[in-house]
ModelCIF file with pLDDT and N, C-alpha, C, O atoms, coordinates in Angstrom:
data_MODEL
#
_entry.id   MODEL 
#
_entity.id                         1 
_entity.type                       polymer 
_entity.pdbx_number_of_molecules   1 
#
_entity_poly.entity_id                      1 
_entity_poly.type                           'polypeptide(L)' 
_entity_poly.nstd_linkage                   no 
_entity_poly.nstd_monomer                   no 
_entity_poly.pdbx_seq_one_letter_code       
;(UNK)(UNK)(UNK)(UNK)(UNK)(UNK)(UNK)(UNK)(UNK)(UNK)(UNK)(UNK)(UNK)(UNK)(UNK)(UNK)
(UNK)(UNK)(UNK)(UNK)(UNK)(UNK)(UNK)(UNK)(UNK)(UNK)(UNK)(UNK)(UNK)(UNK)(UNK)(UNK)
(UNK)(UNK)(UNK)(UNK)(UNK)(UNK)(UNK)(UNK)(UNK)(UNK)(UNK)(UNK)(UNK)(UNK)(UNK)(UNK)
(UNK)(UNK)(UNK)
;
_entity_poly.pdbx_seq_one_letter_code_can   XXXXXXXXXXXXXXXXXXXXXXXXXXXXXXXXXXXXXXXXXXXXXXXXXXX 
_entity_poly.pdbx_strand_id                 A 
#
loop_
_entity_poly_seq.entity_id 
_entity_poly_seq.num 
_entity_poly_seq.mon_id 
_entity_poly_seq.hetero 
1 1  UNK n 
1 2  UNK n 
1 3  UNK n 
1 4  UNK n 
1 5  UNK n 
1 6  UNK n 
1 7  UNK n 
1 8  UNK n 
1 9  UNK n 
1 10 UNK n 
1 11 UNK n 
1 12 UNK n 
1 13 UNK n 
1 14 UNK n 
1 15 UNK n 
1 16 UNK n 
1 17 UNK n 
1 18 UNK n 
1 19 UNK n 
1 20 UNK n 
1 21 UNK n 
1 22 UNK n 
1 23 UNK n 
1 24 UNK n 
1 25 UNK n 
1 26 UNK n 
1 27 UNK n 
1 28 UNK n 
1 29 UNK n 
1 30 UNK n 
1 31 UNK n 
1 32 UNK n 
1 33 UNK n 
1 34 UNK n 
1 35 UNK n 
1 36 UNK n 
1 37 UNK n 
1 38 UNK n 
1 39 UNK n 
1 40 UNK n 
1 41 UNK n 
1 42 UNK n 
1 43 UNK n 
1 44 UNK n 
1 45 UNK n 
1 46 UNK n 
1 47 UNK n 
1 48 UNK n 
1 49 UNK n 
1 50 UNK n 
1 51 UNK n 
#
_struct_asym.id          A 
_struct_asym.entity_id   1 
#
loop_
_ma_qa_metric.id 
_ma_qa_metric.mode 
_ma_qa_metric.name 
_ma_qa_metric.software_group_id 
_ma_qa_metric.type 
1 global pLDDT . pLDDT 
2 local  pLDDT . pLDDT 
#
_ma_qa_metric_global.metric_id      1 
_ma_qa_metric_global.metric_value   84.53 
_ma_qa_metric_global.model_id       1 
_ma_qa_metric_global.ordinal_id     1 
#
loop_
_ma_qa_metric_local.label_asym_id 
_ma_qa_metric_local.label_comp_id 
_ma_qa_metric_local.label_seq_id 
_ma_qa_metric_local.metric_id 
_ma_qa_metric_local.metric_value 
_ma_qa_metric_local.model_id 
_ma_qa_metric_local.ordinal_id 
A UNK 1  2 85.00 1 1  
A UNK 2  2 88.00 1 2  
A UNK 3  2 91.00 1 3  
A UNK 4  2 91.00 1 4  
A UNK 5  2 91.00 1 5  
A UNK 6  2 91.00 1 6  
A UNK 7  2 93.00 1 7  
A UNK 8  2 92.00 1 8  
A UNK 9  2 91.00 1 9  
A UNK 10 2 92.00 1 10 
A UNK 11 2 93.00 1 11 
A UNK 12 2 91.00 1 12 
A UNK 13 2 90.00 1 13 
A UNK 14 2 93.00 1 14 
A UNK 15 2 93.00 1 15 
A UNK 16 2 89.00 1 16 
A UNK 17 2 89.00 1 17 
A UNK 18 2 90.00 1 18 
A UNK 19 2 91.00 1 19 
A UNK 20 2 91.00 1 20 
A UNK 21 2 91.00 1 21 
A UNK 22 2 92.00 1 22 
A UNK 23 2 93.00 1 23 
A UNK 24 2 92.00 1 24 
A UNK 25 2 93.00 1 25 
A UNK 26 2 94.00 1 26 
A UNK 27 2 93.00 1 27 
A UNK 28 2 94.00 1 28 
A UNK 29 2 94.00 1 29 
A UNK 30 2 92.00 1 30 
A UNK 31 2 91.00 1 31 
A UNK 32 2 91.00 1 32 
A UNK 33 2 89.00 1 33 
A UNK 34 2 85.00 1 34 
A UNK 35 2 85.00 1 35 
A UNK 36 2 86.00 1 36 
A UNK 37 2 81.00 1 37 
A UNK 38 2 77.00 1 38 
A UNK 39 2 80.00 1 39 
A UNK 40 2 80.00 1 40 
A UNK 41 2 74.00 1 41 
A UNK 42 2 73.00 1 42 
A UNK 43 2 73.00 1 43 
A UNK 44 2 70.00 1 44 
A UNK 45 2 69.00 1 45 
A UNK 46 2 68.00 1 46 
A UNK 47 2 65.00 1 47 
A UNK 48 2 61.00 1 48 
A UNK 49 2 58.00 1 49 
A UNK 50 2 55.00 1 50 
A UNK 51 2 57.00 1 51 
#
loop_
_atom_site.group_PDB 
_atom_site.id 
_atom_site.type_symbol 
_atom_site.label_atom_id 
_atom_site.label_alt_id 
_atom_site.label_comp_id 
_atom_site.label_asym_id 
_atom_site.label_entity_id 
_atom_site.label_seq_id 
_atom_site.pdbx_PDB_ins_code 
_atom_site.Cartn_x 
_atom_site.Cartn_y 
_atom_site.Cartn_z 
_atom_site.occupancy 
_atom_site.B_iso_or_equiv 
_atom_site.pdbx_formal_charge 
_atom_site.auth_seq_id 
_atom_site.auth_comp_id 
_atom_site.auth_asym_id 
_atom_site.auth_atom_id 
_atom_site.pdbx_PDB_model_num 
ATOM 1   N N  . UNK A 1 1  ? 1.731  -10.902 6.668   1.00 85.00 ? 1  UNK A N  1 
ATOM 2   C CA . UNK A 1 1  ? 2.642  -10.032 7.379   1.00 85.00 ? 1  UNK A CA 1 
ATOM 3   C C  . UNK A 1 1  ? 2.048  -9.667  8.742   1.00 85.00 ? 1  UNK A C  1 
ATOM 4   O O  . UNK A 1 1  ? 2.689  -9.639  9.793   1.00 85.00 ? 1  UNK A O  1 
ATOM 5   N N  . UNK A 1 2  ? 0.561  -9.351  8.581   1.00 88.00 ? 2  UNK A N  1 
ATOM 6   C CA . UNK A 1 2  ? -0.297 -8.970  10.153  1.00 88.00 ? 2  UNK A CA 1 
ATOM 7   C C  . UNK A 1 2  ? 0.059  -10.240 11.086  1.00 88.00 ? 2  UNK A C  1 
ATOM 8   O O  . UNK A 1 2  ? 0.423  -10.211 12.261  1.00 88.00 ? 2  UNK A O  1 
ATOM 9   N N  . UNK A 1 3  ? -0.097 -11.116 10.436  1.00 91.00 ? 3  UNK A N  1 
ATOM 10  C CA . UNK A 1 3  ? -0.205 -13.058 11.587  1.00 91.00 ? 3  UNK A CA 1 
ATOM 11  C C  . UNK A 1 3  ? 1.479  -13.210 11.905  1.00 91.00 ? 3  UNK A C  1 
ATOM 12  O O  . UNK A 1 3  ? 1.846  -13.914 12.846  1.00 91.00 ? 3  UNK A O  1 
ATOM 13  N N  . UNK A 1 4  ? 2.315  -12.598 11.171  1.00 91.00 ? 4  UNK A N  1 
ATOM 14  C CA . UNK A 1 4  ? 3.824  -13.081 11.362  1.00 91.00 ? 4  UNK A CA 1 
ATOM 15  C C  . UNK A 1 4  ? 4.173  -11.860 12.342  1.00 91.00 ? 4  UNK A C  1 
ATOM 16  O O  . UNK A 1 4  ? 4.891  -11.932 13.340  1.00 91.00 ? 4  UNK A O  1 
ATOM 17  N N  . UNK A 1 5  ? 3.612  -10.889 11.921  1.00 91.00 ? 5  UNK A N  1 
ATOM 18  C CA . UNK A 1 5  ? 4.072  -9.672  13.224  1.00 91.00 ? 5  UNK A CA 1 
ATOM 19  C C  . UNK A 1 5  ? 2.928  -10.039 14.941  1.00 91.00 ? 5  UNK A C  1 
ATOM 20  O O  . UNK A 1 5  ? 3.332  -9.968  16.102  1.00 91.00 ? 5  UNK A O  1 
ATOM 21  N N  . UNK A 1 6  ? 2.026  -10.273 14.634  1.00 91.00 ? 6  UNK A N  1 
ATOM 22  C CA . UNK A 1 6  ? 1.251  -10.779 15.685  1.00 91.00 ? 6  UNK A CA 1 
ATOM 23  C C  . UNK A 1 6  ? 2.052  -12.163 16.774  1.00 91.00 ? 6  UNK A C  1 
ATOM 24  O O  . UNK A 1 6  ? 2.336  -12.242 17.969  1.00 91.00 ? 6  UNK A O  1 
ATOM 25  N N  . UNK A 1 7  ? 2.168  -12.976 15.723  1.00 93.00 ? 7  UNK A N  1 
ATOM 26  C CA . UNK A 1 7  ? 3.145  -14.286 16.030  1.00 93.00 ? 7  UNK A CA 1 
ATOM 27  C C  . UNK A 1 7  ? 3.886  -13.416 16.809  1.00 93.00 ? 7  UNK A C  1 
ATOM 28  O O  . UNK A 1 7  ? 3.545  -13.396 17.991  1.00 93.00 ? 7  UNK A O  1 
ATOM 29  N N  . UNK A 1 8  ? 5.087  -12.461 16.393  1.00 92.00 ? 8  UNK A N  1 
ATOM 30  C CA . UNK A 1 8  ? 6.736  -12.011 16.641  1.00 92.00 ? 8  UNK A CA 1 
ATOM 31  C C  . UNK A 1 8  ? 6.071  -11.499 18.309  1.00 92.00 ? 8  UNK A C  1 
ATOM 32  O O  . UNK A 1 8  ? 6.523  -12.051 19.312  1.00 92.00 ? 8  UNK A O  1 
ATOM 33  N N  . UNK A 1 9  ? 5.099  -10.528 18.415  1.00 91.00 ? 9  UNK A N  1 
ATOM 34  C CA . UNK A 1 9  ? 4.570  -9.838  19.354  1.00 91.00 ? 9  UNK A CA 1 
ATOM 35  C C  . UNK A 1 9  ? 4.087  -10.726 20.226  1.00 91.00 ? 9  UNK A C  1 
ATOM 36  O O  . UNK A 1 9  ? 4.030  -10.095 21.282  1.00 91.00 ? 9  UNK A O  1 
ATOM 37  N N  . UNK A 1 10 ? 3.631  -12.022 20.456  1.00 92.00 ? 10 UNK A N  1 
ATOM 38  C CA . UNK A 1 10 ? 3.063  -12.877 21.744  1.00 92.00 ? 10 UNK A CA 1 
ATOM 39  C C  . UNK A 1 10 ? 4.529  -13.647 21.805  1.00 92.00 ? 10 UNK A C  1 
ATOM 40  O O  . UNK A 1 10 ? 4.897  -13.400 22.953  1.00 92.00 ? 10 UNK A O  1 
ATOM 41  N N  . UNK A 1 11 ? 5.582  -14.463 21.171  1.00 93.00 ? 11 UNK A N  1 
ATOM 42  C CA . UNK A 1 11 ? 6.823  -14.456 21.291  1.00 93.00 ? 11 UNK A CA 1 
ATOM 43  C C  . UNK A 1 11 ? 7.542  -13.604 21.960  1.00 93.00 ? 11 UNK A C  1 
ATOM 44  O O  . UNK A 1 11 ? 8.241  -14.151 22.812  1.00 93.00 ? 11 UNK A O  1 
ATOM 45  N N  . UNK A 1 12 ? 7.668  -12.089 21.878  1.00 91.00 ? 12 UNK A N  1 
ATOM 46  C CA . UNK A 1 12 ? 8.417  -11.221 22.096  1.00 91.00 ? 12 UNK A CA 1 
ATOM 47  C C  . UNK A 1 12 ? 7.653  -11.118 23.890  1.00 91.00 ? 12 UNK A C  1 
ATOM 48  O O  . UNK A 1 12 ? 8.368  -11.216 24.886  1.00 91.00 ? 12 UNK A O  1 
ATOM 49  N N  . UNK A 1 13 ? 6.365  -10.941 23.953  1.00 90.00 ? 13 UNK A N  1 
ATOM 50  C CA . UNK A 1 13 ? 6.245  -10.684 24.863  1.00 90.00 ? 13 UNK A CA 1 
ATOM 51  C C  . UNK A 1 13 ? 6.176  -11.672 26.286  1.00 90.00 ? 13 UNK A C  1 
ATOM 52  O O  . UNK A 1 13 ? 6.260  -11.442 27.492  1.00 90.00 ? 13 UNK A O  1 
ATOM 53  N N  . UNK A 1 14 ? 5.944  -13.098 25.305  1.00 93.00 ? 14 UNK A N  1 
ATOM 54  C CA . UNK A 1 14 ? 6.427  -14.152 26.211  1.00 93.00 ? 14 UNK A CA 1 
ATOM 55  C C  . UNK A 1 14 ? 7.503  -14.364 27.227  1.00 93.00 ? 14 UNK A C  1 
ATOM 56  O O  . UNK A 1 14 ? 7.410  -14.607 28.430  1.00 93.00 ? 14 UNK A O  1 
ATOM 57  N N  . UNK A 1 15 ? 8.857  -14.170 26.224  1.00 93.00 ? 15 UNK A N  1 
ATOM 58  C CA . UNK A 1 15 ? 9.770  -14.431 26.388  1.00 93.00 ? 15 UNK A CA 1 
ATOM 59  C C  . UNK A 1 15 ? 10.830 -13.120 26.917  1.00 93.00 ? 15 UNK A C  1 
ATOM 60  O O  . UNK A 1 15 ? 11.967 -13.196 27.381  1.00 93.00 ? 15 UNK A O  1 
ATOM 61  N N  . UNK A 1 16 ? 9.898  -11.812 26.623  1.00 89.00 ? 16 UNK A N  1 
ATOM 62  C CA . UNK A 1 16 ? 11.009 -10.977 27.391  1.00 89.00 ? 16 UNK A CA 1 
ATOM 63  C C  . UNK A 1 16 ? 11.756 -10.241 26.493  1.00 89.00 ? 16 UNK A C  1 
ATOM 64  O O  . UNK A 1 16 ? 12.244 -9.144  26.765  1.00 89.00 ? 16 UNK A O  1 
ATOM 65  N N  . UNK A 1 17 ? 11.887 -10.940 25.179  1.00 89.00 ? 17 UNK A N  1 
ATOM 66  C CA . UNK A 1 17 ? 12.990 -10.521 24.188  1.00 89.00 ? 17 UNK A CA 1 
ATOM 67  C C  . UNK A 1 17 ? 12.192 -9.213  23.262  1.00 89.00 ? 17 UNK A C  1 
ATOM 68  O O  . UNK A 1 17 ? 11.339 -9.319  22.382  1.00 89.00 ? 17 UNK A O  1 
ATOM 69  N N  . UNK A 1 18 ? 12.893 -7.860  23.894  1.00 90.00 ? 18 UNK A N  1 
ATOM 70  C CA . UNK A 1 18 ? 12.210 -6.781  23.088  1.00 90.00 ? 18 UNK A CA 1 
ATOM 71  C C  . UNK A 1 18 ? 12.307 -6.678  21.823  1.00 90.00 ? 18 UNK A C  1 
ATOM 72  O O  . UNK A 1 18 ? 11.343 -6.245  21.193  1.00 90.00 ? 18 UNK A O  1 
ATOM 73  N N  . UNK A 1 19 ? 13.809 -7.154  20.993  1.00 91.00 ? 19 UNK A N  1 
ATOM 74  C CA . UNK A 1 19 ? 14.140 -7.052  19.920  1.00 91.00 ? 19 UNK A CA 1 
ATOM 75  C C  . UNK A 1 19 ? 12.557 -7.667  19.346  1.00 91.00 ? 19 UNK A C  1 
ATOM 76  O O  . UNK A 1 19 ? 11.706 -6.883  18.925  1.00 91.00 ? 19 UNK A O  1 
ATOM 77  N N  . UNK A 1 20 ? 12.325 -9.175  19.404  1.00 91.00 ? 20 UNK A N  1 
ATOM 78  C CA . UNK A 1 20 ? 11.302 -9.962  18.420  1.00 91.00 ? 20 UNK A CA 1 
ATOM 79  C C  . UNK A 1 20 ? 9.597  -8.628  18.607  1.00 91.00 ? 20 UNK A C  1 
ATOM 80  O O  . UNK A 1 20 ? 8.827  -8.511  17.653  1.00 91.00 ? 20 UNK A O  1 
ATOM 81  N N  . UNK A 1 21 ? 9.390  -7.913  19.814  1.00 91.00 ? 21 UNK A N  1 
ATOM 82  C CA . UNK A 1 21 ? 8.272  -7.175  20.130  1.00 91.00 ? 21 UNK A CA 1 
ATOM 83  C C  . UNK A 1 21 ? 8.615  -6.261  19.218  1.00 91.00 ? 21 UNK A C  1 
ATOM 84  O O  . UNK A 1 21 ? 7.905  -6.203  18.214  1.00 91.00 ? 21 UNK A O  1 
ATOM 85  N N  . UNK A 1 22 ? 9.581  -5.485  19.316  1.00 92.00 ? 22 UNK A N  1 
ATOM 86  C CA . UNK A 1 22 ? 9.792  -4.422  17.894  1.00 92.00 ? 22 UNK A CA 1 
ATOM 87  C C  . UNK A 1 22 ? 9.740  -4.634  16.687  1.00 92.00 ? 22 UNK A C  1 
ATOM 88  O O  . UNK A 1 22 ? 9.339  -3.719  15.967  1.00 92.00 ? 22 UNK A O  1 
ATOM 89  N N  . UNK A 1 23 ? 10.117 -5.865  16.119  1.00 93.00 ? 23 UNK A N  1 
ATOM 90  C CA . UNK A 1 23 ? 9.499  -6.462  15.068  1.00 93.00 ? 23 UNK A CA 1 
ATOM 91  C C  . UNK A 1 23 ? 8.370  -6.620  14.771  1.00 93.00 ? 23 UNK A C  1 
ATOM 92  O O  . UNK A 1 23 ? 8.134  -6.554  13.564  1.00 93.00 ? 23 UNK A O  1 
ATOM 93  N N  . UNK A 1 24 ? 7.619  -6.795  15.376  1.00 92.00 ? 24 UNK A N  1 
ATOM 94  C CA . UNK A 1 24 ? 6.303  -7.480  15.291  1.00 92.00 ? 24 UNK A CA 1 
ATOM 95  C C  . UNK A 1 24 ? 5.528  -6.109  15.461  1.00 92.00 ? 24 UNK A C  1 
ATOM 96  O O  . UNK A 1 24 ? 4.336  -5.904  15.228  1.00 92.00 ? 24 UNK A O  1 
ATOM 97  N N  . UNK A 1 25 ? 6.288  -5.400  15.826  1.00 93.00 ? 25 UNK A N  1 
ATOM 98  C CA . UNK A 1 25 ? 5.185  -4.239  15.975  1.00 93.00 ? 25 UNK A CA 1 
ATOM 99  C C  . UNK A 1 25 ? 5.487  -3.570  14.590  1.00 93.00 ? 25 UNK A C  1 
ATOM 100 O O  . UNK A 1 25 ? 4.444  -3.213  14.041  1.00 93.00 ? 25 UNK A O  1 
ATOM 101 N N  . UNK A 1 26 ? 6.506  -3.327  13.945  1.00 94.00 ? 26 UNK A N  1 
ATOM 102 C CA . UNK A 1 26 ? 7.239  -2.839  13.017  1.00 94.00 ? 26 UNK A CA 1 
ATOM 103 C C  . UNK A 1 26 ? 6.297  -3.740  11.841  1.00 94.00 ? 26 UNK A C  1 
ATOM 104 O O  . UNK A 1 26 ? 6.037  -2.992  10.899  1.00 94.00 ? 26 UNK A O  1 
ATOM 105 N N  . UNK A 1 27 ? 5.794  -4.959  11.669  1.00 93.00 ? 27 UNK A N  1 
ATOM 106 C CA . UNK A 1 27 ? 5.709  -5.596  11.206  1.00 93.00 ? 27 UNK A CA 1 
ATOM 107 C C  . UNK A 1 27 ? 3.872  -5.870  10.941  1.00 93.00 ? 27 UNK A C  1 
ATOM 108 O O  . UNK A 1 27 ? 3.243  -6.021  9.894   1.00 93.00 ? 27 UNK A O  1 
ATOM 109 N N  . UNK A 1 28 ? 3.465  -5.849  12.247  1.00 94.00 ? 28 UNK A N  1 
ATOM 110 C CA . UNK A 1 28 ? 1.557  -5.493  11.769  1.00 94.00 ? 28 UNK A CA 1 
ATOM 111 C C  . UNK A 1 28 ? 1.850  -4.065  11.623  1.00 94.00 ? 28 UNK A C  1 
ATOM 112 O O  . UNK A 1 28 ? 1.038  -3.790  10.739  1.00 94.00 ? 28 UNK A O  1 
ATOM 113 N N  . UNK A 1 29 ? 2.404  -3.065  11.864  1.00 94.00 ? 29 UNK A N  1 
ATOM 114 C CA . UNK A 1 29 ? 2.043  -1.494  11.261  1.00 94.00 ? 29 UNK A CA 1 
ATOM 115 C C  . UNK A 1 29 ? 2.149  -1.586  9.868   1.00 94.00 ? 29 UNK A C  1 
ATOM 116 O O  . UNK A 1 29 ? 1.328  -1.011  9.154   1.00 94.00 ? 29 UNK A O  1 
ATOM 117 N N  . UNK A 1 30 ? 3.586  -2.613  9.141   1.00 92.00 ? 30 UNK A N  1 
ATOM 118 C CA . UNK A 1 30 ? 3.389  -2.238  7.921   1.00 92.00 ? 30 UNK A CA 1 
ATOM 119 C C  . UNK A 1 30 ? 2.262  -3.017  6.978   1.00 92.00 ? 30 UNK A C  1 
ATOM 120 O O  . UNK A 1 30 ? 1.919  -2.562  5.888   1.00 92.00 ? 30 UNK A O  1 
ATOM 121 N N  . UNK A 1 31 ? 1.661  -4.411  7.608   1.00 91.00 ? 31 UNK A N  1 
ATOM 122 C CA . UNK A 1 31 ? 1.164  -5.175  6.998   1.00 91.00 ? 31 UNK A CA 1 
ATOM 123 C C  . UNK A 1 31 ? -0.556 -4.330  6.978   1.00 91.00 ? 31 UNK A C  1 
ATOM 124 O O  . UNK A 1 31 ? -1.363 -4.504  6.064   1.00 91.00 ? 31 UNK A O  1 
ATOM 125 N N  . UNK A 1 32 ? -0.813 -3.418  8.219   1.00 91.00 ? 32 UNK A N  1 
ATOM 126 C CA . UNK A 1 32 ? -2.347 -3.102  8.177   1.00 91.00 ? 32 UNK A CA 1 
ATOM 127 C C  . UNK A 1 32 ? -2.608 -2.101  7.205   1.00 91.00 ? 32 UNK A C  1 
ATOM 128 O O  . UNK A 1 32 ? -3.705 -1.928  6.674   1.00 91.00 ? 32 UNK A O  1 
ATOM 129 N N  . UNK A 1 33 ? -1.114 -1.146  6.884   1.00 89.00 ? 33 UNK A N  1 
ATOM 130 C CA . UNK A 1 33 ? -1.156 0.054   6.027   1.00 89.00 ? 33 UNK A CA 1 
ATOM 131 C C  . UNK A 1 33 ? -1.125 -0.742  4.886   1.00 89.00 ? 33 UNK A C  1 
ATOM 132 O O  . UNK A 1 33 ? -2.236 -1.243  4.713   1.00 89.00 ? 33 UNK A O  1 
ATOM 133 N N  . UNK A 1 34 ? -0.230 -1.106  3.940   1.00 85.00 ? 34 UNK A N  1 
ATOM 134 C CA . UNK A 1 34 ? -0.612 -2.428  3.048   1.00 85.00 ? 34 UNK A CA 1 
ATOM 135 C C  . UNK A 1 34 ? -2.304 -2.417  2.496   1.00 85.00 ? 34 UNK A C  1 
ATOM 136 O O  . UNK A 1 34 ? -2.805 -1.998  1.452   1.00 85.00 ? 34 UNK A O  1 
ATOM 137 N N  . UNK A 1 35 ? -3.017 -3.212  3.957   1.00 85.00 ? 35 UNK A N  1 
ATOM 138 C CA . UNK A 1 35 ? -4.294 -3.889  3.767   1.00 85.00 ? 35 UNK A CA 1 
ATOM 139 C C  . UNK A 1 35 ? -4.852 -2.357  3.628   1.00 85.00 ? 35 UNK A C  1 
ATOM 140 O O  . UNK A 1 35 ? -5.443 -2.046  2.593   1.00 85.00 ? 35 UNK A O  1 
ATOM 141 N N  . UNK A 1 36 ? -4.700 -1.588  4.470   1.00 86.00 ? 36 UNK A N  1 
ATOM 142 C CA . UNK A 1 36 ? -5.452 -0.344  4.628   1.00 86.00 ? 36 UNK A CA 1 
ATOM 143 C C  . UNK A 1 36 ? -5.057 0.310   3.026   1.00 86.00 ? 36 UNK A C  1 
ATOM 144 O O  . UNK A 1 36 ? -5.921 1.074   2.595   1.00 86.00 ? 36 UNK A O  1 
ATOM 145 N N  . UNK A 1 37 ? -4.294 0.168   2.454   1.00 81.00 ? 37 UNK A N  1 
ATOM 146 C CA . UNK A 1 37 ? -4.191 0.746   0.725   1.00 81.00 ? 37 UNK A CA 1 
ATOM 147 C C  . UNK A 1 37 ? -4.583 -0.070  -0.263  1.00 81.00 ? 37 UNK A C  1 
ATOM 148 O O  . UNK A 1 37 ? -5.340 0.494   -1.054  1.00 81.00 ? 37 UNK A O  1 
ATOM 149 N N  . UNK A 1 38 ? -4.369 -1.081  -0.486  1.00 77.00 ? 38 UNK A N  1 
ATOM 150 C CA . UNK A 1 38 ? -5.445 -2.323  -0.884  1.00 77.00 ? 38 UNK A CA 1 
ATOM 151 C C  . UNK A 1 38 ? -6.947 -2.453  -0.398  1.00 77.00 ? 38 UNK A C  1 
ATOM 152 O O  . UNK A 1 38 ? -7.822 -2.888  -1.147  1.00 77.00 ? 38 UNK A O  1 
ATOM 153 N N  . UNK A 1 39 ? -7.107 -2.190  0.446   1.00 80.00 ? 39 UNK A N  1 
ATOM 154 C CA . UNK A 1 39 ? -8.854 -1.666  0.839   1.00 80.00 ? 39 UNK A CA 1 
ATOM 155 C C  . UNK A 1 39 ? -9.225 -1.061  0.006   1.00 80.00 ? 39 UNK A C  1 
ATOM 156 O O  . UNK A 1 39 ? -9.822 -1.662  -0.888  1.00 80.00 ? 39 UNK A O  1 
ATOM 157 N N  . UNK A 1 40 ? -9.042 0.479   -0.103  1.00 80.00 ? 40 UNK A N  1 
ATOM 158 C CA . UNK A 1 40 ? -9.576 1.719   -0.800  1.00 80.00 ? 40 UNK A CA 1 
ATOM 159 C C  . UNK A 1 40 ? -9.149 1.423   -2.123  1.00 80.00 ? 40 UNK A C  1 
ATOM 160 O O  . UNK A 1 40 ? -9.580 2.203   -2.972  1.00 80.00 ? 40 UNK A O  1 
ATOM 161 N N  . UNK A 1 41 ? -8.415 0.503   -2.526  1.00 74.00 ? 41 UNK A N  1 
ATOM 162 C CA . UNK A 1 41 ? -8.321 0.684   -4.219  1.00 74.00 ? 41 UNK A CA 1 
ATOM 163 C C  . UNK A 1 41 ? -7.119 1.490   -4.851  1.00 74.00 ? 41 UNK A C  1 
ATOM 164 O O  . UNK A 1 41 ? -7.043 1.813   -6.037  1.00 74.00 ? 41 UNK A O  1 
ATOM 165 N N  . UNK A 1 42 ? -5.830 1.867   -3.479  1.00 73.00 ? 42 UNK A N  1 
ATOM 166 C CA . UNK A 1 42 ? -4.549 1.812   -4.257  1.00 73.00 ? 42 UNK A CA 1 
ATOM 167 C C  . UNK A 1 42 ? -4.070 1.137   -4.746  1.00 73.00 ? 42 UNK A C  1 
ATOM 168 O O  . UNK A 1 42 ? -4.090 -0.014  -4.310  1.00 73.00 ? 42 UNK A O  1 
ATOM 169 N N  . UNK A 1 43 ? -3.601 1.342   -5.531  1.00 73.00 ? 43 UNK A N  1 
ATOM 170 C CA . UNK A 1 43 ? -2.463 -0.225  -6.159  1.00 73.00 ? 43 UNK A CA 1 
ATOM 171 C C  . UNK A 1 43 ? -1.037 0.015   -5.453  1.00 73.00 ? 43 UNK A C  1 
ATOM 172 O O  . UNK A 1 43 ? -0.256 0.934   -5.699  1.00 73.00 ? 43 UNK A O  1 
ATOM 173 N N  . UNK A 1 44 ? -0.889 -0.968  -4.568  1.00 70.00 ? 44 UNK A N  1 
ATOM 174 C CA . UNK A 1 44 ? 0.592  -2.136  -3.758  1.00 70.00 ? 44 UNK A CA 1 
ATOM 175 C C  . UNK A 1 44 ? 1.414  -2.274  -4.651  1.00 70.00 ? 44 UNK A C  1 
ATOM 176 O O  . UNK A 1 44 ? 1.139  -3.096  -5.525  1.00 70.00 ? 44 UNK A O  1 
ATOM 177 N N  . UNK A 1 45 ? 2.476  -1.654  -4.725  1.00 69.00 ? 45 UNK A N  1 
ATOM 178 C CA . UNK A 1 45 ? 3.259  -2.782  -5.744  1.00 69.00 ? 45 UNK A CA 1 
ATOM 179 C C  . UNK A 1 45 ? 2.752  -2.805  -6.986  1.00 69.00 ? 45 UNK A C  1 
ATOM 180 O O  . UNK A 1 45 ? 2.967  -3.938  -7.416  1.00 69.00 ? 45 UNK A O  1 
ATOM 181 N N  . UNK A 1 46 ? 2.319  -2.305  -7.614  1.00 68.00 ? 46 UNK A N  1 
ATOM 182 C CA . UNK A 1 46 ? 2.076  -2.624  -8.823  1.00 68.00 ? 46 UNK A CA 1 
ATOM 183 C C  . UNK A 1 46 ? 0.365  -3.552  -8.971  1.00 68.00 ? 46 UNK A C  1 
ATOM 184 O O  . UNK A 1 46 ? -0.235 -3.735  -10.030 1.00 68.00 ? 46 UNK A O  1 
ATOM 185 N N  . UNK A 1 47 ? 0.070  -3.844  -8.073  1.00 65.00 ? 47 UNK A N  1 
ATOM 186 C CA . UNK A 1 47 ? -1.404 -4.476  -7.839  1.00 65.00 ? 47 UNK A CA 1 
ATOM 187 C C  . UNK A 1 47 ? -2.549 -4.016  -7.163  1.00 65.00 ? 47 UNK A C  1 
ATOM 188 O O  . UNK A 1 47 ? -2.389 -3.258  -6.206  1.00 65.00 ? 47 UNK A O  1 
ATOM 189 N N  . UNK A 1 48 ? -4.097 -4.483  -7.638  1.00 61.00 ? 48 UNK A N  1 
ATOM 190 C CA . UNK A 1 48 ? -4.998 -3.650  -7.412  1.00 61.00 ? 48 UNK A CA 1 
ATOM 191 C C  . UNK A 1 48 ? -4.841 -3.799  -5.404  1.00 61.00 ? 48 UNK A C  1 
ATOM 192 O O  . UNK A 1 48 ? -4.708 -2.917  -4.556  1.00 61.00 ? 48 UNK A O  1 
ATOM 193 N N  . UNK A 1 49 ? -4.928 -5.168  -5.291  1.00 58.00 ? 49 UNK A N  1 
ATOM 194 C CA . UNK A 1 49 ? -4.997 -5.906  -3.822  1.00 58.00 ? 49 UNK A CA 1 
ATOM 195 C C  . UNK A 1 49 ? -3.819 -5.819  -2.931  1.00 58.00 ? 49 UNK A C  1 
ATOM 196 O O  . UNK A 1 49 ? -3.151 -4.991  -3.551  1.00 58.00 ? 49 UNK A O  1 
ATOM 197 N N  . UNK A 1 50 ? -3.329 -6.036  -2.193  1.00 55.00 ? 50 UNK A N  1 
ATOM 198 C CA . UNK A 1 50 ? -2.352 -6.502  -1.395  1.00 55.00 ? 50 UNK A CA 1 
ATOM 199 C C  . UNK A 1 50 ? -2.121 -8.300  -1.439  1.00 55.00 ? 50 UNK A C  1 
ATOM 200 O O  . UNK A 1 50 ? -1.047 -8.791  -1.786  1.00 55.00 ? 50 UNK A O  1 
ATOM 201 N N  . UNK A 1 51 ? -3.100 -8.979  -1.103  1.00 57.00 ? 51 UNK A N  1 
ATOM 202 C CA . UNK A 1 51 ? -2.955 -10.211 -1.005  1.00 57.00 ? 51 UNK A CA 1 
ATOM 203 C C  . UNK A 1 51 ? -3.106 -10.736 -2.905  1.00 57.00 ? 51 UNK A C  1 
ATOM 204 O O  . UNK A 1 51 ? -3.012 -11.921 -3.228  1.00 57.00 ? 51 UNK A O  1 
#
């Protein structure tokens, strides 16, 4: 989710198109909180990890 929002964000900013930059930003915030709760040993979803 971090590499597909990263991707959306050098796209978005390439090209001008804010919509794909709001994504991508929308998109590593949710993927680092994720990793950042899977770090410490919440369980995601029902799992110890995220990945």
């Amino acid at each position: 989710m971090i590499v597909l929002g990263v991707i959306l964000l050098i796209i978005g900013f390439v090209t001008g198109i804010t919509f794909l930059w709001t994504i991508g930003v929308i998109l590593v915030v949710i993927g680092l909180v994720l990793w950042l709760l899977g770090a410490v040993g919440h369980a995601v979803g029902g799992r110890t990890h995220y990945w």
